[in-house]
N, C-alpha and C positions, 0 to 999 in steps of 0.2 A: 371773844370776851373783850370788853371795854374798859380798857384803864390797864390792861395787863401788858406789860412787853418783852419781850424774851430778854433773861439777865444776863448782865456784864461779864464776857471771860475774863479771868482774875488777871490774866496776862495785858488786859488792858489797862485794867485799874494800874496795876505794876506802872505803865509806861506814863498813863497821863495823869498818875497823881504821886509818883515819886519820883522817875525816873528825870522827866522833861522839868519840872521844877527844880529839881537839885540842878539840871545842867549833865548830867549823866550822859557820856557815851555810851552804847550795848559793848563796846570794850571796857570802859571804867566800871561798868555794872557788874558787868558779870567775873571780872578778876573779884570784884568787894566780895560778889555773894561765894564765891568759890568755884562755877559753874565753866564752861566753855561759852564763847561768843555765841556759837552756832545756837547749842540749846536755848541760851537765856534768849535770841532775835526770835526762834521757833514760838517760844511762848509768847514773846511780846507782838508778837503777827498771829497771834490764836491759830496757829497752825495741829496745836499739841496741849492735850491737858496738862494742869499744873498735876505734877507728883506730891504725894507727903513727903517728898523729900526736899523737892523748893518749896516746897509750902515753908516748912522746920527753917531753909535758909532765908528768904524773902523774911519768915516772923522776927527772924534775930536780928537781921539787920538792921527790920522798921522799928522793933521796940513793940510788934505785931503779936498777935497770937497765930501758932499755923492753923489752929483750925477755923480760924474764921477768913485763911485764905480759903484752906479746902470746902468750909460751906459755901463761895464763890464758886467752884466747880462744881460742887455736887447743884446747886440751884440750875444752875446752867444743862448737867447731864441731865436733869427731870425734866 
């Protein structure tokens, strides 16, 4: 298909449109969201889907909605 490209893991968008502009270490990030270093680096290397549960922490912190992290993964699992 022409014009189609496989979509963004949300854990990217996390790193290159919030994280790296704020200036954000994955230590400063992931104490904000509440999370472990481990997990929050796992997501942001699309090692690991985003859960509904950082999705709920990632939306409060951005001023975000979670679900429109989670339709970021669900695009991605189809």
């Amino acid at each position: 298909m022409i014009g189609h490209r496989k979509p963004t893991h949300p854990g990217e968008v996390l790193r290159e449109d919030v994280i790296n502009p704020l200036g954000l270490t994955v230590t400063e990030a992931a104490r904000r969201l509440g999370v472990t270093q481990e997990s929050l680096s796992a997501l942001l290397n699309c090692e690991v889907p985003l859960s509904p549960e950082m999705a709920v922490r990632i939306g409060k912190a951005t001023r975000t909605t979670p679900e429109s992290w989670l339709y970021m993964q669900a695009k991605l699992d189809l």
